[in-house]
C-alpha positions in Angstrom: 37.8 92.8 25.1 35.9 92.7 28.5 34.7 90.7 30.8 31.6 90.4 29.4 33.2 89.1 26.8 33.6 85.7 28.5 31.8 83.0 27.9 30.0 81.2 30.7 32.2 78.2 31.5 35.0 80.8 32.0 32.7 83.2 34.7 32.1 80.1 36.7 36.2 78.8 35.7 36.9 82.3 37.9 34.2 81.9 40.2 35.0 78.5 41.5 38.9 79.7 41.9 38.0 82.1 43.9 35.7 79.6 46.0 38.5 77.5 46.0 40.8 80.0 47.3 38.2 80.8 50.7 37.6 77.1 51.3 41.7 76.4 51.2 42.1 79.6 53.6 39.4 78.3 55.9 41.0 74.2 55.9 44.4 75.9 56.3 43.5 77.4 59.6 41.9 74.4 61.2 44.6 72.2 60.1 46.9 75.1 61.5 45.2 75.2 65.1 45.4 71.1 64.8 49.3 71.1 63.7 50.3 68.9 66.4 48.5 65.8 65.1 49.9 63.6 62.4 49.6 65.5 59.0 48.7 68.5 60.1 51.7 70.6 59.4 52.0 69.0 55.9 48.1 69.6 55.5 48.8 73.5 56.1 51.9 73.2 53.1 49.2 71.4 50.6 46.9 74.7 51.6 49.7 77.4 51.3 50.5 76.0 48.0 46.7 75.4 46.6 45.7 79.1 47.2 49.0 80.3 46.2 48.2 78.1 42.9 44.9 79.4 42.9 45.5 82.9 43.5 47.9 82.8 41.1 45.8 81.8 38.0 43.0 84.4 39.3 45.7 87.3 39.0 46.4 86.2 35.4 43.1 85.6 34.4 42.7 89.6 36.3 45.9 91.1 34.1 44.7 89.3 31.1 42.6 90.6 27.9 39.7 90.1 29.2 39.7 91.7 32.4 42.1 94.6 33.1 44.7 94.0 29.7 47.5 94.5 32.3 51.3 94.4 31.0 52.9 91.1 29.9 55.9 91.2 32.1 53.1 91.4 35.3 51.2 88.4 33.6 54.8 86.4 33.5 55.1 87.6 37.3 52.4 85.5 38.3 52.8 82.8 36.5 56.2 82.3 38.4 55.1 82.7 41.6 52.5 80.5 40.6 55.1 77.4 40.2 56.4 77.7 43.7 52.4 77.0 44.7 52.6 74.1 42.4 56.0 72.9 44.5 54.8 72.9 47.5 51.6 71.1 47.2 53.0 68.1 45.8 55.8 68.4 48.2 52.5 68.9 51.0 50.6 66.3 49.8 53.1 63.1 49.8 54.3 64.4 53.7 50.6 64.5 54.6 50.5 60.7 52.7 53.3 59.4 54.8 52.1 60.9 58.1 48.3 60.3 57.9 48.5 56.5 56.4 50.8 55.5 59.9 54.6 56.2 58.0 55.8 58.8 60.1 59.2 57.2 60.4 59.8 58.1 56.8 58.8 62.2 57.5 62.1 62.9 59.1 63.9 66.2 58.5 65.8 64.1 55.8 62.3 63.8 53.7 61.3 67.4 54.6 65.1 68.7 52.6 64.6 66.5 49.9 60.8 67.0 49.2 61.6 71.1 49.4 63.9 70.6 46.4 61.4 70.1 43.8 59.6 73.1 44.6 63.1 75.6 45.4 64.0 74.0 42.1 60.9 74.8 39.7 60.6 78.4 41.3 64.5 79.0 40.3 64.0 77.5 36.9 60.9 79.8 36.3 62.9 82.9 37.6 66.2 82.6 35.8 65.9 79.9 33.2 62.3 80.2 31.4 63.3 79.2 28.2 63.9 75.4 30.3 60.9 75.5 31.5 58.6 76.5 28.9 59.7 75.9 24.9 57.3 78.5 23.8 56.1 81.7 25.9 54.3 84.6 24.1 51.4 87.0 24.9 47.8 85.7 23.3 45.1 87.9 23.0 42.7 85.2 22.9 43.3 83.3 26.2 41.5 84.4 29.1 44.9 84.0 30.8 46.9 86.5 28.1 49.4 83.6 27.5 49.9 80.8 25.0 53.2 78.2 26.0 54.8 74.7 25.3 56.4 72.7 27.5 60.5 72.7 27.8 62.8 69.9 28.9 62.5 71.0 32.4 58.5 70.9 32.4 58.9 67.5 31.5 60.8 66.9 34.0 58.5 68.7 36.6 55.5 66.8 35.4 56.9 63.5 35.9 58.0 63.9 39.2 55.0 65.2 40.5 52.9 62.6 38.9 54.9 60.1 39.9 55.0 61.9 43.7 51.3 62.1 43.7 50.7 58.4 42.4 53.0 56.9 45.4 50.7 58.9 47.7 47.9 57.5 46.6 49.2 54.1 47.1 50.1 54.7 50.2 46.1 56.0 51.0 44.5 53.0 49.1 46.7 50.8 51.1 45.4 52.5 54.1 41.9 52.3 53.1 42.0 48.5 52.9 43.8 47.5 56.1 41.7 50.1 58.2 37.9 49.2 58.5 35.0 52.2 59.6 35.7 55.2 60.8 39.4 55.4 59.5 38.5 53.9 56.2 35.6 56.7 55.8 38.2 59.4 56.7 40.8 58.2 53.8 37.8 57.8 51.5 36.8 61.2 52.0 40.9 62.0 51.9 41.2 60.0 48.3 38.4 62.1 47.4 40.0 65.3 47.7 43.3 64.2 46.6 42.1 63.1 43.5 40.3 66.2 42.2 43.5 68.1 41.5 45.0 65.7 40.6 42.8 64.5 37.7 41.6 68.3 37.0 45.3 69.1 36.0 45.8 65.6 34.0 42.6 66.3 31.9 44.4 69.6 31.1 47.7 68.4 30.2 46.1 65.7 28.2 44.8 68.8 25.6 41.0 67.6 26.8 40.1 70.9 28.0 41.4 74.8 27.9 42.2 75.1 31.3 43.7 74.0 34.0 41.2 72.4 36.6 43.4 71.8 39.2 42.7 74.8 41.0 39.2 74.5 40.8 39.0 71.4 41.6 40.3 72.2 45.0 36.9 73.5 45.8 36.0 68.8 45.8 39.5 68.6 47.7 37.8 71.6 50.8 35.0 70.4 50.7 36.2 66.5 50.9 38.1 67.2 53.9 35.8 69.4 55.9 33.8 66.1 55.5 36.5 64.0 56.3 36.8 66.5 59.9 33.0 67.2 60.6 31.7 63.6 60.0 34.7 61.0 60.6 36.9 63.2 63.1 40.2 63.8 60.6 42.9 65.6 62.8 41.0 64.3 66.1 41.1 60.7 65.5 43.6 58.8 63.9 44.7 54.8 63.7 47.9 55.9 66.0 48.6 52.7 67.0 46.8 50.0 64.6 50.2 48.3 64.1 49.8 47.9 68.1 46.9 46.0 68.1 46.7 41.8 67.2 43.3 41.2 66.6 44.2 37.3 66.7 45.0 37.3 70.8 42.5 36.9 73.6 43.5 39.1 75.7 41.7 42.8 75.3 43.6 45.8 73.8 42.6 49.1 73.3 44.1 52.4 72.6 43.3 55.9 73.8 45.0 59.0 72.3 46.2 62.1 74.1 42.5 62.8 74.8 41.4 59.6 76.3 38.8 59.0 73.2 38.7 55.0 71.8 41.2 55.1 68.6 41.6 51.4 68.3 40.5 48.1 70.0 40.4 44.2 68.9 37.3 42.0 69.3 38.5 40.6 72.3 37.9 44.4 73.7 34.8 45.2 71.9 33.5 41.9 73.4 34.6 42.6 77.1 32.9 46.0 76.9 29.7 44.4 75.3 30.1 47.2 72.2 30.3 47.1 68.4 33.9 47.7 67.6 33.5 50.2 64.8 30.3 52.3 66.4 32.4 53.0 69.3 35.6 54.6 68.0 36.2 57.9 68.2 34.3 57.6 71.6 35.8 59.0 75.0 35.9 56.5 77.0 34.1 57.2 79.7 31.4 57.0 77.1 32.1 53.5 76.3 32.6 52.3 79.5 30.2 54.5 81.9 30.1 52.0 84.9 33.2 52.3 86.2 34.3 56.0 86.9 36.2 55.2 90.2 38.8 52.4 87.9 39.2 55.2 85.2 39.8 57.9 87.4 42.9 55.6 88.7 44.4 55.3 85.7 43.6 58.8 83.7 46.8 60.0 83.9 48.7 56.8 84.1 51.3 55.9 81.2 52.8 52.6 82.4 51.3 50.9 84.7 51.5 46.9 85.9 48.7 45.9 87.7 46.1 43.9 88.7 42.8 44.2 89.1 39.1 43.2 89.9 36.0 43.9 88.0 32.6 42.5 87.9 31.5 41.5 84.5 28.6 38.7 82.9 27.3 38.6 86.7 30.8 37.0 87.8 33.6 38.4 89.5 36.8 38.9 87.1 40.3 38.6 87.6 42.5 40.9 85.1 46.2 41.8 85.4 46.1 45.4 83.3 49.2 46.8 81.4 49.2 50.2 80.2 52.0 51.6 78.0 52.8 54.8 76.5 52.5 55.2 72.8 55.0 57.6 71.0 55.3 58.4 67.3 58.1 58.0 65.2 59.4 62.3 66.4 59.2 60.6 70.1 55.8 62.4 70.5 53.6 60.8 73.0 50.5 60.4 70.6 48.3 57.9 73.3 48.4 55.0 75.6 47.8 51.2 74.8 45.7 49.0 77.3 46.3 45.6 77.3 43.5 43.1 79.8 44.9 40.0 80.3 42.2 37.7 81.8 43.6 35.5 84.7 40.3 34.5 86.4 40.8 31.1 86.4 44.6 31.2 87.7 43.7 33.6 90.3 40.3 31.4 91.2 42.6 28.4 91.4 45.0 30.1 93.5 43.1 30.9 96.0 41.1 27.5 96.5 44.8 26.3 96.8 45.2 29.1 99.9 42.0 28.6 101.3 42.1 24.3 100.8 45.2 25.0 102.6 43.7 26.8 105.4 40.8 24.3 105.3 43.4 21.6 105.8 45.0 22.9 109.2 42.2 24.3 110.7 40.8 19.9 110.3 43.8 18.9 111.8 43.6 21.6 114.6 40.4 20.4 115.1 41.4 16.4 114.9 44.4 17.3 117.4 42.9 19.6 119.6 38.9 19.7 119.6 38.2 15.8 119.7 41.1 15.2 122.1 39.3 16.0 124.8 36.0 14.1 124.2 38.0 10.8 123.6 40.0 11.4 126.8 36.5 12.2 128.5 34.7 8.6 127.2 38.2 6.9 127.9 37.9 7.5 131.5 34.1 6.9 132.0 35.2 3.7 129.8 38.2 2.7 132.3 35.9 3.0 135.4 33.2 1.0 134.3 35.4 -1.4 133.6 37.4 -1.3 136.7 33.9 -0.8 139.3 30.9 -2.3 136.6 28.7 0.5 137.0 27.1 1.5 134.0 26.0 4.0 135.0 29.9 5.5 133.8 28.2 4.7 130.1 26.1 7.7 129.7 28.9 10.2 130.3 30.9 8.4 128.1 27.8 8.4 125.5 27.5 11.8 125.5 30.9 12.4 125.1 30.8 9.8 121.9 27.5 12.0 120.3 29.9 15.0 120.8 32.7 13.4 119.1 30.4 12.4 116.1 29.0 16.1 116.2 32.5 17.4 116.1 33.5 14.9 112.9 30.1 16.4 111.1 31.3 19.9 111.3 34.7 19.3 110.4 33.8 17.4 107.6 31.4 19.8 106.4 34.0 22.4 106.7 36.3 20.1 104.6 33.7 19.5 102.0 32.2 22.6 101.9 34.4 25.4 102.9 36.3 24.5 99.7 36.4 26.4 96.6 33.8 27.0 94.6 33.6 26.2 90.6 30.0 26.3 89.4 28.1 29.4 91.0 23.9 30.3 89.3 22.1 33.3 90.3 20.1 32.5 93.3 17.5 34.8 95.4 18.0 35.5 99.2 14.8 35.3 100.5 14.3 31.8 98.2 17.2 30.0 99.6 16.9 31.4 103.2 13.1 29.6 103.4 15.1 26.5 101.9 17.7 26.7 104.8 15.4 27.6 107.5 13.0 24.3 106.5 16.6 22.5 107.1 17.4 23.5 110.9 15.2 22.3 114.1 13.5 25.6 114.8 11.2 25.1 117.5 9.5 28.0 118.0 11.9 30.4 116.4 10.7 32.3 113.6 12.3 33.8 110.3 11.7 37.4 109.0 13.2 38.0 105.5 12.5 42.2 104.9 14.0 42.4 101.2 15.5 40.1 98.4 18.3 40.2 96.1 19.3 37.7 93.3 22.9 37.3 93.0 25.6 34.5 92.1 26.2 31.5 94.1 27.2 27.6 95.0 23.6 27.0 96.1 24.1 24.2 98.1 27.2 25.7 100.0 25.3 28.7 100.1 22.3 26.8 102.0 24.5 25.4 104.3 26.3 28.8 105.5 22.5 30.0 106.1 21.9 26.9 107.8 24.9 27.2 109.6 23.7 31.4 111.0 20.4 30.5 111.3 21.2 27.0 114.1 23.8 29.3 115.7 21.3 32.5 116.4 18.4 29.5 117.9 21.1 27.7 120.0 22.4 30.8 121.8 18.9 32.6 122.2 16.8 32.8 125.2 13.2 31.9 124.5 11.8 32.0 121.2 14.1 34.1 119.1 13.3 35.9 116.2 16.1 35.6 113.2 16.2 38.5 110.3 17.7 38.2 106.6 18.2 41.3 104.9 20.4 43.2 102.1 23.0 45.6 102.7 23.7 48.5 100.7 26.7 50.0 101.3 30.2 51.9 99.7 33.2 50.6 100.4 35.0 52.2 97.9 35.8 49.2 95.9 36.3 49.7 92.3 33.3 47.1 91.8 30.1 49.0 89.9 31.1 52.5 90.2 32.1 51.6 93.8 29.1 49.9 95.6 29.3 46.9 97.6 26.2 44.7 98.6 25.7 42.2 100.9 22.8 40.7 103.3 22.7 39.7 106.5 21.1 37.7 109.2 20.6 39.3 112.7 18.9 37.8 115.8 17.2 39.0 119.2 19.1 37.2 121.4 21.9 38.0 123.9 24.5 39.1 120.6 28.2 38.5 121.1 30.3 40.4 123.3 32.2 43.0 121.1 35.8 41.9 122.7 34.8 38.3 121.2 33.9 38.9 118.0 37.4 38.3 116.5 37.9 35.1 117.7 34.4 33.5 117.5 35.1 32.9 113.5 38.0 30.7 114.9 37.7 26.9 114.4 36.7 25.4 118.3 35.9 28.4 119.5 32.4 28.3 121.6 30.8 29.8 124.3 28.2 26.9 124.6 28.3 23.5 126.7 27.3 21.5 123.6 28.6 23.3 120.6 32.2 22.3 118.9 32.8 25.9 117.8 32.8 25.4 113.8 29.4 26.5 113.4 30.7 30.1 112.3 34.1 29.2 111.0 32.0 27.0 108.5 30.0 29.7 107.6 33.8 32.2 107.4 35.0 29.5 105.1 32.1 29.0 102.5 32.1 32.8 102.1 35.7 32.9 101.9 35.3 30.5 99.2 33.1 33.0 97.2 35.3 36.0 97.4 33.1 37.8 100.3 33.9 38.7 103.5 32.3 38.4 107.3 31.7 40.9 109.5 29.9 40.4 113.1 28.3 43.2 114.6 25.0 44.5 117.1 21.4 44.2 115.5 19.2 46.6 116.3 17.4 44.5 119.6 21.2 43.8 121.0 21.7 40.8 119.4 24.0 39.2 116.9 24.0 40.4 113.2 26.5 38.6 110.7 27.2 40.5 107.9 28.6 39.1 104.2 29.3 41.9 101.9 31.6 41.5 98.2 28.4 40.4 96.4 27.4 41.9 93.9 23.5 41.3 92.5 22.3 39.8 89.5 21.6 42.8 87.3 23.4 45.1 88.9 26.6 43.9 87.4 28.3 45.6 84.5 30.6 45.2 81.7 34.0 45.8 82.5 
């Protein structure tokens, strides 16, 4: 006989062996240069012992009658090294099972020993006791493979427990299919794919429905099925390591980033924070997901446990979150990624500090009450006493004006009170809008109002009209002539960890005589006033409403030498980001 001999379904029989055996050489190296991830290692075993399998058929097909007609005894050679191929990948394939579907607490060295007995066991049955292994075992000049068997005891023996090995496995996958949803479920679709092939290949054969065995073919489906499952779905790159971790039930946000900072995992409450679709975004960096905030990921790249808490600016509102980071190691102790847990204490934080600043509020009143309108009552007491005591009336006016000053004085402190408090309800308001509103609000005279740029950001408007009203009587009261009173935005970096860093602001700047710069720190004090009529709240007022907000005051020069009061922490409509 020859090869020509063959008939067609046995040409391509060899030819897909031998495809099978260069697609299971090429899988075994990437899994190799990937064996520190879960299932790698027992990935490479189910290779070794697939092209050992494979190889092994090709040679007997090779030393057979239709090819070379080689000597029995070589034919008998290769059909025993051929078992210890079989061994090893179902021994492979149920360590791969257990690692890749999350079990890795089961593939301890204990597993490993007892898993390599099956195939030590049916390689030294196949050496030194044949006749167990196969009842019948005679040369055959018809079969392509120059052999003709029956099973023995020990072959039934073998066959159960590697059908019964294999059929746990695949329990274990189709239980990880359904309890992991997208990306993961695609990559143990394409995994049940290729584990399947073999498996029903070599069951077809056993069941006398075909001539060969198709296992080894079939490993051609099982390459291929896993190169899809690495290409397209990330296999040995991305894996559920810590879907156990993650309660999709809780508010709070949790996500989970592997060893290379890509998105493995992450409950709605997450995919809602960062405005994404849960299952387009895994597999992600994250960086990628979450591009707007390099300067807050660059602080905690490295970081594996961290406590910590931290502001962010998200739905065009500033966010309170405590953030807890904690290392994630596999069942060997191996640090396999980190788990990110947001816990949302806006509302806590908000409340704790209207309770700081209410406090505040309260003892710069009575400061005022005890200090500030001490004076004017002792003033209108004595011009009071000496009318009395001479009946001039003349003593009245003094002790009128000293009255307007007191009722002045109880104005400001309780506009402080009322509106220096904290703020609940904020809308998105435009500068330049609620600076004409403010400025229609104040006795101007002849001043006038210059607004050179806008913004839109979030606000109490009211409060936020009387802090402008506030700037805009103090520039006019301390001016010479007719003053001229700018609003404008500020664009600056203060290194805050708000949208990739930037801080905004506005301003409102005057051309009059400006504050001296040793006096700047005090004139945001309550009572403090350089003027003969002013109670010295104007500016604390102002302090306190955009303490209430979360920004902060700054006084400086404008360009003509006069005041400029800065307000910076606000961050504009639009600008804002996700966290």
């Amino acid at each position: 006989m020859a090869v020509g001999d063959l008939p067609f379904w046995a040409i391509l029989y060899v030819l897909a062996n031998i495809a099978g055996v260069v697609l299971s050489l090429g899988l075994g190296y990437y899994a190799w240069r990937h064996r520190d991830e879960p299932g790698a290692t027992s990935l490479v075993t189910v290779v070794a012992g697939a092209t050992t399998w494979s190889a092994m058929v090709l040679l007997r097909i090779a030393t057979g009658p239709y090819v070379f007609d080689g000597p029995f005894w070589l034919t008998t050679f290769w059909n025993r090294v051929m078992y210890l191929g079989i061994g090893l990948t179902v021994a492979g394939w149920f360590g791969f099972a257990l690692e890749f579907t999350g079990r890795e607490r089961f593939a301890t060295r204990k597993t490993v020993g007892l898993l390599a007995i099956h195939p030590v066991a049916i390689s030294l049955v196949a050496w030194f006791a044949p006749d167990l292994l196969w009842a019948v075992f005679e040369p055959s000049s018809t079969d392509m493979t120059g052999v003709t068997s029956e099973w023995g005891p020990a072959f039934t023996v073998h066959i159960l427990y590697a059908y019964g090995l294999s059929v746990v496995g695949l329990f274990f996958l189709l239980e990880y299919i359904f309890r992991n949803r997208s990306l993961y479920r695609k990559q143990g679709l394409a995994v049940l794919l290729g584990s399947l092939s073999p498996f029903v290949g070599n069951l077809v054969y056993q069941g006398g429905l075909v001539p060969v065995d198709l296992a080894p073919t079939a490993y051609v489906v099982t390459s291929l099925a896993f190169g899809w499952a690495i290409f397209s779905y990330q296999l040995m790159d991305v894996t559920p390591i810590a879907r156990d971790h993650v309660v999709d039930a809780i508010d709070d946000a949790v996500f989970v980033l592997d060893r290379d900072d890509r998105l493995v995992d992450l409950n709605p409450a997450a995919a809602v924070l960062f405005g994404v679709d849960r299952d387009a975004v895994l597999g992600e960096h994250v960086r990628t997901v979450v591009p707007t905030h390099a300067e807050l990921l660059d602080r905690y790249e490295d970081a594996e446990r961290v406590e910590d808490e931290i502001d962010v600016q998200a739905d065009d509102e500033r966010r309170s979150f405590e953030i807890r980071i904690y290392p994630l190691f596999d069942d060997h102790d191996r640090l396999v990624g980190r788990q990110f847990l947001l816990h949302d204490n806006t509302h806590q934080r908000r409340r704790q500090r209207q309770l700081e600043h209410q406090n505040e509020q309260l003892e710069r009143v009575v400061s005022v009450v005890s200090h500030d309108l001490r004076n004017p009552i002792n003033v209108a007491r004595g011009y009071v006493d000496m009318t009395t005591e001479t009946g001039d009336l003349d003593n009245l006016e003094p002790a009128e004006r000293s009255f307007d000053r007191m009722e002045t004085i109880i104005e400001d402190v309780l506009t402080m009170a009322r509106d220096g408090g904290g703020v609940d309800d904020t809308e998105p308001v435009t500068l330049d809008a609620i600076a004409e509103d403010g400025w229609q609000q104040v006795d101007t005279g002849e001043a006038t109002l210059e607004v050179v740029d806008s913004m839109t950001f979030a606000a109490d408007r009211r409060k936020l009209q009387r802090l402008l009203e506030n700037l805009f009587r103090n520039a006019i009261d301390h001016a010479d002539g007719t003053p001229t009173v700018t609003v404008g935005t500020i664009d600056t970096d203060d290194e805050s960890i708000l949208i990739e860093g930037e801080s905004f602001g506005f301003y409102v700047a005057d051309d009059g005589p400006g504050i001296p710069a040793g006096e700047r720190a005090d004139v945001l004090d309550a009572g403090y006033t350089t003027a003969e009529t002013g109670t010295g709240l104007g500016l604390s007022i102002v302090q306190s409403i955009a303490e209430a907000h979360g920004w902060t005051v700054e006084i400086t020069e404008s360009r003509t030498g006069g005041a400029r009061i800065e307000l910076t922490g606000i961050v504009p409509v639009g600008r804002a980001a996700a966290v």
